[in-house]
DSSP file (Angstrom, degrees, kcal/mol; ACC not computed):
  #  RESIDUE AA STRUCTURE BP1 BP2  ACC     N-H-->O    O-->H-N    N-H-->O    O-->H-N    TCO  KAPPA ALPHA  PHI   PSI    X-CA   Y-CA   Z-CA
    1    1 A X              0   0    0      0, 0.0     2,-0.2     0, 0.0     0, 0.0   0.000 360.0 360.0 360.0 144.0   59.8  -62.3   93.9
    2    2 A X     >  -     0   0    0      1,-0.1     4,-1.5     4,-0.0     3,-0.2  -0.563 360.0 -95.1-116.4-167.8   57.9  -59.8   91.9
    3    3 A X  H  > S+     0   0    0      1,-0.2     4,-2.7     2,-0.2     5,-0.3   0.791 123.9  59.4 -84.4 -11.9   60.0  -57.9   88.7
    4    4 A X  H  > S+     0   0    0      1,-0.2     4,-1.8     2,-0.2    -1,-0.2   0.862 109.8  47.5 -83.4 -14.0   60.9  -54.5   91.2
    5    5 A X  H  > S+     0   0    0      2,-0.2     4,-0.7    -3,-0.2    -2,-0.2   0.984 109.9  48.6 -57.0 -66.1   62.6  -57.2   93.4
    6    6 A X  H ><>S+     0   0    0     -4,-1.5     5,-2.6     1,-0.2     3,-1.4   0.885 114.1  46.8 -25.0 -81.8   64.4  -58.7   90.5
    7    7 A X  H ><5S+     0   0    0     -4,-2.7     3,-1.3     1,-0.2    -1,-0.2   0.830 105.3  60.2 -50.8 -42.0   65.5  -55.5   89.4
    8    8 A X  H 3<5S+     0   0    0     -4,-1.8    -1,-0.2    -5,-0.3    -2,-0.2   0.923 103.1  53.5 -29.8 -49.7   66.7  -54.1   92.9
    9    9 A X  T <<5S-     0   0    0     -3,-1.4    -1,-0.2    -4,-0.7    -2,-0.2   0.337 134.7 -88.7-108.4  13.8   68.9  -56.6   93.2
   10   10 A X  T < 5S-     0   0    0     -3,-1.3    -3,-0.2    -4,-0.2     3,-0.2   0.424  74.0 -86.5  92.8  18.3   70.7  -56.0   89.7
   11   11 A X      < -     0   0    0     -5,-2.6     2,-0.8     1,-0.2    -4,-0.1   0.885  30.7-130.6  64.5 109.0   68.0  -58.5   87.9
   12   12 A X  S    S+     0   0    0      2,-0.0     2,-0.2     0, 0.0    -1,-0.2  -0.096  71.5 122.5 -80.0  41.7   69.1  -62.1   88.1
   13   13 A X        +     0   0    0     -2,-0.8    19,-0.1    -3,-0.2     2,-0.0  -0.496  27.0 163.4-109.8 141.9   68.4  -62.3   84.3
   14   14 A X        -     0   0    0     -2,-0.2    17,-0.1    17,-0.1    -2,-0.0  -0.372  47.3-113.2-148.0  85.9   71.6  -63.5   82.4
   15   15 A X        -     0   0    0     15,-0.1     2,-0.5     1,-0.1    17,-0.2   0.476  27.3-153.3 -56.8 177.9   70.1  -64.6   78.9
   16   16 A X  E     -A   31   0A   0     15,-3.5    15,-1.1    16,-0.0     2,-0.5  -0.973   7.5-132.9-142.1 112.9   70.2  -67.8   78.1
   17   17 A X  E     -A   30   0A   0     -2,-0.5    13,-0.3    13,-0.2     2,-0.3  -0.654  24.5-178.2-105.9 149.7   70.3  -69.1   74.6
   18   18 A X  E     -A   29   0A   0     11,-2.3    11,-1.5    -2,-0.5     2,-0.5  -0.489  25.8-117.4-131.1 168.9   68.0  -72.1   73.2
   19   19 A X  E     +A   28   0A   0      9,-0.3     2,-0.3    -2,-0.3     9,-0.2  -0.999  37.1 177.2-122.7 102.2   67.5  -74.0   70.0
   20   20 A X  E     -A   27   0A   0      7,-1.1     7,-1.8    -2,-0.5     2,-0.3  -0.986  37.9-128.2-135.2 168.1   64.1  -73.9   68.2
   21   21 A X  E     +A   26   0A   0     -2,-0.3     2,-0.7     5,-0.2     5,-0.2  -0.601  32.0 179.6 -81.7 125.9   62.4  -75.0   65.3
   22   22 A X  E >  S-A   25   0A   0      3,-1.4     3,-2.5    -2,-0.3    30,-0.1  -0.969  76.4 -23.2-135.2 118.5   60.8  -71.6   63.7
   23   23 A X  T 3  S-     0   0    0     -2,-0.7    -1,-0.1     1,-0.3     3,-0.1   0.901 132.4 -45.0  61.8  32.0   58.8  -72.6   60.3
   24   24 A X  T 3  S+     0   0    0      1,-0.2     2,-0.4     0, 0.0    -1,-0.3   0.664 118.8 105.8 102.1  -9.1   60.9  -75.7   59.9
   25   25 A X  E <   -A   22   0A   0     -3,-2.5    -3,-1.4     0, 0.0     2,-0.9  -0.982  64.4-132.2-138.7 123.5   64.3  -74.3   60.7
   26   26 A X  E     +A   21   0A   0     -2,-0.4    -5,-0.2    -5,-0.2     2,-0.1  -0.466  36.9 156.3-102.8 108.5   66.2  -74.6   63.3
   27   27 A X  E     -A   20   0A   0     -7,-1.8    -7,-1.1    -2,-0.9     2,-0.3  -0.370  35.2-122.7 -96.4-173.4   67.7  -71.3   64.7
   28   28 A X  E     -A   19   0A   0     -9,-0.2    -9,-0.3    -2,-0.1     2,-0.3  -0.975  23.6-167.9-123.9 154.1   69.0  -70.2   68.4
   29   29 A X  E     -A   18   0A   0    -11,-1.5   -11,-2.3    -2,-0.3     2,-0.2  -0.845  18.5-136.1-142.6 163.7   67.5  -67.0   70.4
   30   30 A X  E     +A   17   0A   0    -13,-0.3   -13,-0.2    -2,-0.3   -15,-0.1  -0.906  40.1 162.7-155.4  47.7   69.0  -65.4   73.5
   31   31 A X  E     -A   16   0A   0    -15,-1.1   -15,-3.5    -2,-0.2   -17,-0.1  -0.464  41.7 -94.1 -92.6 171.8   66.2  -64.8   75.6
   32   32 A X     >  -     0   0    0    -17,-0.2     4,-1.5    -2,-0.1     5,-0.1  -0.362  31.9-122.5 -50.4 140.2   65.8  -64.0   79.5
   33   33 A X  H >> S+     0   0    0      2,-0.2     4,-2.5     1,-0.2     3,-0.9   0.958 117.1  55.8 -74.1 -39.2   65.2  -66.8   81.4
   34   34 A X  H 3> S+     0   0    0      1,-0.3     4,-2.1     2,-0.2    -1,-0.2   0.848 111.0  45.8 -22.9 -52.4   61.9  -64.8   82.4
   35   35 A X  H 3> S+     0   0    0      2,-0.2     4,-2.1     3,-0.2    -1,-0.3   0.849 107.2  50.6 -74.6 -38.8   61.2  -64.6   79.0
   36   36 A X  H XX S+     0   0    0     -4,-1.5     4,-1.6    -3,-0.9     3,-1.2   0.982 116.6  53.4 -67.2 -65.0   61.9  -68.5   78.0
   37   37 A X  H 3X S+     0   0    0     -4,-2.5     4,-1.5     1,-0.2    -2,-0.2   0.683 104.2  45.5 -52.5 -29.5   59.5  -69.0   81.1
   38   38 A X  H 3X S+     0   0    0     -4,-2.1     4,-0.5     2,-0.2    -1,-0.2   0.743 110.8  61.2 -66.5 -31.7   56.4  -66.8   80.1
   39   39 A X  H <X S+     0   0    0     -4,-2.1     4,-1.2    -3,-1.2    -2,-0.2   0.676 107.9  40.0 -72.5   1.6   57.0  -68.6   76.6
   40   40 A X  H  X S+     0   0    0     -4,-1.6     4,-1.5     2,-0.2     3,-0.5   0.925 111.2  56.6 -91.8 -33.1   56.3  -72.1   78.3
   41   41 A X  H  X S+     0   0    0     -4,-1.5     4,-1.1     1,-0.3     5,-0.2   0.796 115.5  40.9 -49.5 -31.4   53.5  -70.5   80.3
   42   42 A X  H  X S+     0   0    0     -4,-0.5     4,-2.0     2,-0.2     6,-0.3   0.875 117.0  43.1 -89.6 -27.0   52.0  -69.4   76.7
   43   43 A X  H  <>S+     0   0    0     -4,-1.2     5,-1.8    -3,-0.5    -2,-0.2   0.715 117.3  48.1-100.2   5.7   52.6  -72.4   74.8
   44   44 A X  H ><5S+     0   0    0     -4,-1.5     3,-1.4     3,-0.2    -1,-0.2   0.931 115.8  49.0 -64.9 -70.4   51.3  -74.4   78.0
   45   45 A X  H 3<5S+     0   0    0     -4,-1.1    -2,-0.2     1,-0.3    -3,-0.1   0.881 117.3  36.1-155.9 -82.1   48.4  -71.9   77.9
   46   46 A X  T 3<5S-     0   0    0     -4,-2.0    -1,-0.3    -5,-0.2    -2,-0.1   0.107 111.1-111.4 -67.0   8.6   47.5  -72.3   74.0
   47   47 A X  T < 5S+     0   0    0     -3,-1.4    -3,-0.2     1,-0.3     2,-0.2   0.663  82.5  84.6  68.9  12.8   48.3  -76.2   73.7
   48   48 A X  S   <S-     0   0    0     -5,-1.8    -1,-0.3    -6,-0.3     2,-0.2  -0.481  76.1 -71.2-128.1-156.5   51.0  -76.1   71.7
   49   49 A X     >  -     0   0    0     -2,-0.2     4,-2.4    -3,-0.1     5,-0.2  -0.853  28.0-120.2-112.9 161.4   54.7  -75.7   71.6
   50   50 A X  H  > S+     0   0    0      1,-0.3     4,-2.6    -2,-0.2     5,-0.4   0.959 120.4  50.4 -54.9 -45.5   57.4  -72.9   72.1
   51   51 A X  H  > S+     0   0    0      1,-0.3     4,-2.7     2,-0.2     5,-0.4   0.961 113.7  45.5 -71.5 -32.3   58.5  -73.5   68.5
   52   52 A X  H  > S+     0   0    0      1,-0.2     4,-2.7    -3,-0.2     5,-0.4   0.990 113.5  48.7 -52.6 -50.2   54.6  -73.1   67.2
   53   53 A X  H  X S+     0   0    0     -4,-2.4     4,-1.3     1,-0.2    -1,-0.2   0.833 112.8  48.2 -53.2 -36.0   54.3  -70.2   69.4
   54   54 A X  H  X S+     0   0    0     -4,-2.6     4,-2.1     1,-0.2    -1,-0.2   0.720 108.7  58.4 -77.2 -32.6   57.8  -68.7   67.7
   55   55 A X  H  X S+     0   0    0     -4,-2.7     4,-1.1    -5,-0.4    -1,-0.2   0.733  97.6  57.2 -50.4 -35.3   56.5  -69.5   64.3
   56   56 A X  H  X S+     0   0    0     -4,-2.7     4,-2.6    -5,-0.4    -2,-0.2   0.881 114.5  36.4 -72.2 -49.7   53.7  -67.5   64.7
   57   57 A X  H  X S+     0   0    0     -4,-1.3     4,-2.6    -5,-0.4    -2,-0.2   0.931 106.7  64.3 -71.1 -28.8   55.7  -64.6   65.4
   58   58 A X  H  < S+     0   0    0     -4,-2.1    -2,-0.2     1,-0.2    -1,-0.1   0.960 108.9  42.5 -81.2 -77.2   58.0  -65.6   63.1
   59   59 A X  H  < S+     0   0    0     -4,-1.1    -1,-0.2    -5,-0.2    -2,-0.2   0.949 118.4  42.5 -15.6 -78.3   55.1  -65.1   60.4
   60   60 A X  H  < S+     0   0    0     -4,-2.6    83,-1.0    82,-0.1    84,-0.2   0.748  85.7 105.8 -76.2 -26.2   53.7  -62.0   61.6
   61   61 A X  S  < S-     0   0    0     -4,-2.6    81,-0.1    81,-0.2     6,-0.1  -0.218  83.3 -96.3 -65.7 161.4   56.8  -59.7   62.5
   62   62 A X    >   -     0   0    0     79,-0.2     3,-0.7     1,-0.1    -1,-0.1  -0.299  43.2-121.8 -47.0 141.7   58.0  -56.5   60.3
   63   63 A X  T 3  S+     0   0    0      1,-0.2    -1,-0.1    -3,-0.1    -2,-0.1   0.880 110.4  62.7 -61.2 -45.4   61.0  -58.5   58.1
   64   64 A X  T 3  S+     0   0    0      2,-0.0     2,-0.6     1,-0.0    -1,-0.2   0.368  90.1  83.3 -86.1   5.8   63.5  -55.8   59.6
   65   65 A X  S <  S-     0   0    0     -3,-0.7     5,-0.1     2,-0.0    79,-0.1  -0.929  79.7-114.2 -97.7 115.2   62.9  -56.9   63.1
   66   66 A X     >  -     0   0    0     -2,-0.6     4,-0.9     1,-0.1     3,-0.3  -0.154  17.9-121.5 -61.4 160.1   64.7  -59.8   65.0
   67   67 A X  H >> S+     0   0    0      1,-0.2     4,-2.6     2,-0.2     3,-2.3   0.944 113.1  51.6 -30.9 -75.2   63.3  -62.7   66.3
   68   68 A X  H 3> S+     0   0    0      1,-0.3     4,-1.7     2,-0.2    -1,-0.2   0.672 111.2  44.8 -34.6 -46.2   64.4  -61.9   69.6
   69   69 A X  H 3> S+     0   0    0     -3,-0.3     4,-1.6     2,-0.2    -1,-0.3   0.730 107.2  54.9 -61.6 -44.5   63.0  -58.7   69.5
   70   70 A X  H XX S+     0   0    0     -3,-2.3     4,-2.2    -4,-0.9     3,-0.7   0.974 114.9  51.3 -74.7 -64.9   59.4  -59.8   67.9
   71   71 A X  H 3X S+     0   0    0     -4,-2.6     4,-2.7     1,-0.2    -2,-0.2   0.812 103.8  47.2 -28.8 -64.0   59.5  -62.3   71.2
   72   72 A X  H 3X S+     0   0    0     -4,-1.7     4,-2.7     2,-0.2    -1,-0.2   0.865 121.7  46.2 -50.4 -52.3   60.2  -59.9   74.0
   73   73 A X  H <X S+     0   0    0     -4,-1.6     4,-0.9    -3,-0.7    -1,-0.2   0.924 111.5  48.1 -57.7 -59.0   56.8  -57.6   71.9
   74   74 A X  H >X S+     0   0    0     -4,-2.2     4,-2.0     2,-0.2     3,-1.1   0.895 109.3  55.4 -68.8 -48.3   54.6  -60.2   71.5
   75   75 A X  H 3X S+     0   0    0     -4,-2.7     4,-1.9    -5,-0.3     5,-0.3   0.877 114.8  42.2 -11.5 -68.5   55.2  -61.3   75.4
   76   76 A X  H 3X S+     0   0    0     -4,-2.7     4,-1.1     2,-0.2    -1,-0.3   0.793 113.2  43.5 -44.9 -42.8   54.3  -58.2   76.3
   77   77 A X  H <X S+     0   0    0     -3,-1.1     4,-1.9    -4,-0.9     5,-0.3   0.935 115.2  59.6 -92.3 -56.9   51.3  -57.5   74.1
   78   78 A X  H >X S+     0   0    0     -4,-2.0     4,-0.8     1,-0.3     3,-0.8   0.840 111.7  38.6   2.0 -91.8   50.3  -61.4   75.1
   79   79 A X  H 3< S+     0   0    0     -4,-1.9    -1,-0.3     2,-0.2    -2,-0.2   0.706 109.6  57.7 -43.7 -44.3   50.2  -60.5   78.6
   80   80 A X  H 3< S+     0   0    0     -4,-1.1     3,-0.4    -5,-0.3    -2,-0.2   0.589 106.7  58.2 -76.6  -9.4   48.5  -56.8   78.3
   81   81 A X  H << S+     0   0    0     -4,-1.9    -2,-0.2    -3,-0.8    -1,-0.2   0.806 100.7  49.9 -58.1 -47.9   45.8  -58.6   76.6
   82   82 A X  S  < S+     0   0    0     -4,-0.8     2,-0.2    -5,-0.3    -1,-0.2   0.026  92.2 113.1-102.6  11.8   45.0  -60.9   79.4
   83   83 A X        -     0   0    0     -3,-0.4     2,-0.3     4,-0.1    -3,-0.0  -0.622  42.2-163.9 -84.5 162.9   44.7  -58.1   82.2
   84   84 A X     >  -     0   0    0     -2,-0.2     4,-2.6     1,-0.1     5,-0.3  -0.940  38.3-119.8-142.7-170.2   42.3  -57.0   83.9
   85   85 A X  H  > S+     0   0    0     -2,-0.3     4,-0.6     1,-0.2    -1,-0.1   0.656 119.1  38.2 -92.2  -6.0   40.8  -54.7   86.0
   86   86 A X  H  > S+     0   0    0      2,-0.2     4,-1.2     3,-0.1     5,-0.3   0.830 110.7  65.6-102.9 -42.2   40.2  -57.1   89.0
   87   87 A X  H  > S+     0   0    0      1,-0.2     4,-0.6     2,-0.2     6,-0.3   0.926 103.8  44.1 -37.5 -61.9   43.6  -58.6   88.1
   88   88 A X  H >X>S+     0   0    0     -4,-2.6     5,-4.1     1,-0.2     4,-1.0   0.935 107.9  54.7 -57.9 -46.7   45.4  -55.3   89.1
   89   89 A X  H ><5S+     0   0    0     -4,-0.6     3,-3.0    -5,-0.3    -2,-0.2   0.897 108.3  50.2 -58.8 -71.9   43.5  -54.7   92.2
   90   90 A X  H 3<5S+     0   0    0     -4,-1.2    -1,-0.2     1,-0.3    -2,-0.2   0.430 112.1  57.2 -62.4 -14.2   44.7  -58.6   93.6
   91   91 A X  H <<5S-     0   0    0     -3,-0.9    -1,-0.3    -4,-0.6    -2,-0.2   0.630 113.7-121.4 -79.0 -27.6   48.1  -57.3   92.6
   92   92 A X  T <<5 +     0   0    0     -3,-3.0    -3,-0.2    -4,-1.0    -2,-0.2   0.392  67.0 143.3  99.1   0.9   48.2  -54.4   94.6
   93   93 A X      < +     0   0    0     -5,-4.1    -1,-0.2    -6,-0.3    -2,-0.1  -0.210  46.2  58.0 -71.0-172.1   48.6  -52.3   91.1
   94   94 A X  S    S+     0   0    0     -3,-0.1    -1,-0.1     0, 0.0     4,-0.1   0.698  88.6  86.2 115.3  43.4   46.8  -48.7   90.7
   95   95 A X    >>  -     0   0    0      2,-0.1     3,-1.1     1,-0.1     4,-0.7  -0.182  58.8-169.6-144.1  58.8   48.9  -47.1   94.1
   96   96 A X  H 3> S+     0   0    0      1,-0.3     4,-1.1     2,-0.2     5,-0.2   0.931  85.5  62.7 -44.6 -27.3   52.4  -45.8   92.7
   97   97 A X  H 3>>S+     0   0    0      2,-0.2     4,-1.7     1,-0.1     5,-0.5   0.916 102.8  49.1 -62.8 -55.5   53.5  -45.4   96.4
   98   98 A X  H X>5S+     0   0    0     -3,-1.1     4,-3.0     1,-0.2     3,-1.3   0.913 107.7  55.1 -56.4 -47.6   53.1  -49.1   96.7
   99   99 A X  H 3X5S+     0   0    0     -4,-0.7     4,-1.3     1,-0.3     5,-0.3   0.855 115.9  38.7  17.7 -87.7   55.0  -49.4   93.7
  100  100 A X  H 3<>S+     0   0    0     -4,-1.1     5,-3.8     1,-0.3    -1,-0.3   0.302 109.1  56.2 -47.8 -33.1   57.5  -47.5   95.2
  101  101 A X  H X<5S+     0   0    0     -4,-1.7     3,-1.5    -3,-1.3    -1,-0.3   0.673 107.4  49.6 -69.0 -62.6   57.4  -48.7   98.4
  102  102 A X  H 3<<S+     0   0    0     -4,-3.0    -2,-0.2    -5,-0.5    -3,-0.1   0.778 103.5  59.3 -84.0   3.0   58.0  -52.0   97.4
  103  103 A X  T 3<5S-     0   0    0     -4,-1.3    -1,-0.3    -5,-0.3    -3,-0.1   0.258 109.8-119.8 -96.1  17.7   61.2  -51.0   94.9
  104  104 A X  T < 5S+     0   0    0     -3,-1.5     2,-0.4    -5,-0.3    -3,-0.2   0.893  71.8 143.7  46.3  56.2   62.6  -49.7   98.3
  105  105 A X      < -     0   0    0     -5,-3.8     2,-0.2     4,-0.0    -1,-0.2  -0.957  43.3-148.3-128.6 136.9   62.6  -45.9   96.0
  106  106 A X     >  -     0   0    0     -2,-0.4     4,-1.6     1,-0.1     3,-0.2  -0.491  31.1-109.4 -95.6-164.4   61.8  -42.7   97.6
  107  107 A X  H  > S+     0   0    0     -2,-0.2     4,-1.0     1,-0.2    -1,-0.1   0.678 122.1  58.1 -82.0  -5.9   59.8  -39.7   95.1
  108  108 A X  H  4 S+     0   0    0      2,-0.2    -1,-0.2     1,-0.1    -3,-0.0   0.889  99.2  50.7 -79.6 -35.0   63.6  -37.8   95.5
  109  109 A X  H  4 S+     0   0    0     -3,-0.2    -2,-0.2     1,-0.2    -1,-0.1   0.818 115.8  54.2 -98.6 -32.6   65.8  -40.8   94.0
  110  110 A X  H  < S+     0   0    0     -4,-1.6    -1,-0.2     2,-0.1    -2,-0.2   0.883  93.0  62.5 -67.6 -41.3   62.9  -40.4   91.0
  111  111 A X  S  < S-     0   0    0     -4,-1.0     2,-0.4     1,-0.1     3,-0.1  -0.339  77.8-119.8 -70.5 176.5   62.7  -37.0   89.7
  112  112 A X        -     0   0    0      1,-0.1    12,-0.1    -2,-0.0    10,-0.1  -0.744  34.3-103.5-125.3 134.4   65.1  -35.3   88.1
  113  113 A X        -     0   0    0     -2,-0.4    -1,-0.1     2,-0.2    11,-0.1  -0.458  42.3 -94.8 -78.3 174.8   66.2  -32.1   89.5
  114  114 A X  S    S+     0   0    0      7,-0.1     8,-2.7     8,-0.1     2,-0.3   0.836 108.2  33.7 -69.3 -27.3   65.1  -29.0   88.0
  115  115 A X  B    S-B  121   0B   0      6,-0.2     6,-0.2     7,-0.1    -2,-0.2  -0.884  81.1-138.2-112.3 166.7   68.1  -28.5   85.7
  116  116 A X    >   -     0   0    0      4,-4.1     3,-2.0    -2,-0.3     6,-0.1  -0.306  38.4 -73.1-104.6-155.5   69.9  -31.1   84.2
  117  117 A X  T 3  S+     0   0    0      1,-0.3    -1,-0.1     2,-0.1     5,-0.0   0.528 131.1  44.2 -71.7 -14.0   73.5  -31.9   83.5
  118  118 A X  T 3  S-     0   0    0      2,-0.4    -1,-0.3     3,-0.1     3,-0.1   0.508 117.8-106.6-116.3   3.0   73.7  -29.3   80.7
  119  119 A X  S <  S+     0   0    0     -3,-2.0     2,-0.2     1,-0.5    -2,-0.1   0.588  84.4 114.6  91.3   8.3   71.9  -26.6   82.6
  120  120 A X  S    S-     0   0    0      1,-0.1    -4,-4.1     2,-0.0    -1,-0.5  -0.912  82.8 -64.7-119.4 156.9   68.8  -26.8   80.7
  121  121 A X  B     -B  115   0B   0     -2,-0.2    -6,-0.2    -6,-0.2    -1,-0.1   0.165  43.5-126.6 -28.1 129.8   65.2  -27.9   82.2
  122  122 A X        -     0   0    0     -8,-2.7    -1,-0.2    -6,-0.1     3,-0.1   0.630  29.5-141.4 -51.5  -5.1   65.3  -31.8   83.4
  123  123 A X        +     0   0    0     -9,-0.2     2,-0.3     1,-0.2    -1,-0.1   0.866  35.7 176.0  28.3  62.1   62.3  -32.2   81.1
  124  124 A X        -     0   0    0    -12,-0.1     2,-0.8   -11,-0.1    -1,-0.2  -0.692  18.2-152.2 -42.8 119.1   60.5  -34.7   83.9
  125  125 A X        -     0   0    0     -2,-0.3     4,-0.1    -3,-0.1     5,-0.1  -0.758  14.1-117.2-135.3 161.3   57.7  -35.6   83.2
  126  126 A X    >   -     0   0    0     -2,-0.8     3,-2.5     3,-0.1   -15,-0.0  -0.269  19.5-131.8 -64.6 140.3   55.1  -36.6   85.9
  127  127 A X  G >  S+     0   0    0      1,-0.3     3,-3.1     2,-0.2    -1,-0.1   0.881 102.9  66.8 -83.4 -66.8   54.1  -40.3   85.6
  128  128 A X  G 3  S+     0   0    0      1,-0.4    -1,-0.3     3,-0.0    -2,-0.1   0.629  95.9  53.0 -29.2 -26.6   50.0  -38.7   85.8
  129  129 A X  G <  S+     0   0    0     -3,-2.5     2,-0.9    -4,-0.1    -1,-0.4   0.388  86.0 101.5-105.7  25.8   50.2  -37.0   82.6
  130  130 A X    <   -     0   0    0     -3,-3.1    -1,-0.1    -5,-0.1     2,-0.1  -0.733  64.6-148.7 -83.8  94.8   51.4  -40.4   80.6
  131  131 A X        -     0   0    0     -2,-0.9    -2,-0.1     1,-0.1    -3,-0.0  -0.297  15.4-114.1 -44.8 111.0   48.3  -41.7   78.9
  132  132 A X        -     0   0    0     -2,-0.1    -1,-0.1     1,-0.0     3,-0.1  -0.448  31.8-120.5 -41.8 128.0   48.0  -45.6   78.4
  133  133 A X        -     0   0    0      1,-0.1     2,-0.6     3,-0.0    -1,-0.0   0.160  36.4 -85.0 -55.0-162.1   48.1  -46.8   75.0
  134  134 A X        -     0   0    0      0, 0.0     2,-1.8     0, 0.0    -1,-0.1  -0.921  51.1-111.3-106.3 117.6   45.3  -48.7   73.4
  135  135 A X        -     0   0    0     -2,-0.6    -3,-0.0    -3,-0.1   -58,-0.0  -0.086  37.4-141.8 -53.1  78.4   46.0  -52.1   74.4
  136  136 A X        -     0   0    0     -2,-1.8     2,-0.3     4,-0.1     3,-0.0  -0.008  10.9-136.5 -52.0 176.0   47.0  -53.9   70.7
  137  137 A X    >   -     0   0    0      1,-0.1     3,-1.7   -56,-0.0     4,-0.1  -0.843  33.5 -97.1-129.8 156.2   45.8  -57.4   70.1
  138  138 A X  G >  S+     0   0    0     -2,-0.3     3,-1.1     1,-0.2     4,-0.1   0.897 125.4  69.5 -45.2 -41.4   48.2  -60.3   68.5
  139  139 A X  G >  S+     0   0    0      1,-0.3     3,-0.6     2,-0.1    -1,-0.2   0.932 100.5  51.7 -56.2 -45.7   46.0  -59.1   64.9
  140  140 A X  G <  S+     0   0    0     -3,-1.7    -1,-0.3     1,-0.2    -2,-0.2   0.517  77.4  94.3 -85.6   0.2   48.1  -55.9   65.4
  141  141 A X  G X   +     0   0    0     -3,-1.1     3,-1.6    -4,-0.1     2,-0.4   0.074  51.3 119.2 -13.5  -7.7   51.6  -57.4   65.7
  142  142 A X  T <  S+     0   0    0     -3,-0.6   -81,-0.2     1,-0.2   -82,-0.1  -0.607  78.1  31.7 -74.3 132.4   52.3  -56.9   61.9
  143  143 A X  T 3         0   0    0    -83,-1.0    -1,-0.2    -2,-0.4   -82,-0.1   0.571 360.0 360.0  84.9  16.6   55.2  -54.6   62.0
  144  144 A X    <         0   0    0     -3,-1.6   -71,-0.1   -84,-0.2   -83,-0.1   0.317 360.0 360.0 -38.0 360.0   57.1  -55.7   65.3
């Protein structure tokens, strides 16, 4: 089941809260089971353990940001590190109609009509003109 499945189907996600050690101190976080599972896949990955891996962030994030939050970032950023361009292709990515196709969505149930709910433009804007960012590296996590 890939994540447009997941989401179809009202996302079988219910978080799920856990006990780790972060820096020596034992908190709880509230993650996605999705999420608990991509951190054993990292700390699997990197030889360690969840609580190292949570430490680390724990370390690096902006002070005004939660745990939880710094997880969910660094997951991401983790993972957008590790892609590639032969990785997408074996994925099927770089086709939004397959996309699209496989979220059962036609191009109507996505746009916006031309006004919106207040009678001013829907301000759409078309998925072509959204630039990728620059793919940050765990060194640029400071301020999560």
């Amino acid at each position: 089941m890939d994540g447009l499945d997941e989401a179809r189907d009202g996302g079988r996600s219910t978080l799920v809260s856990r006990n780790i050690t972060v820096l020596g101190r034992r908190t709880s976080v509230r993650l996605e089971p999705e999420m608990w599972g991509a951190l054993r896949d990292i700390a699997k990955r990197e030889r360690c353990r969840i609580h190292d891996v949570c430490s680390l962030i724990q370390l690096r994030k902006n002070p005004n940001t939660s745990l939880t939050a710094a997880i969910r970032v660094f997951l991401m950023l983790y993972y957008r590190a590790a892609t590639t361009e032969q990785g997408h292709v074996r994925a099927g990515h770089g086709d939004f109609n397959t996309m699209m196709t496989r979220a059962q969505a036609t191009p109507d149930a996505l746009h916006m009509r031309k006004r919106g709910r207040n009678g001013m433009n829907g301000g759409a804007t078309h998925m072509s003109s959204i630039k990728p960012a620059q793919t940050p590296s765990f060194h640029s996590m400071q301020g999560l």
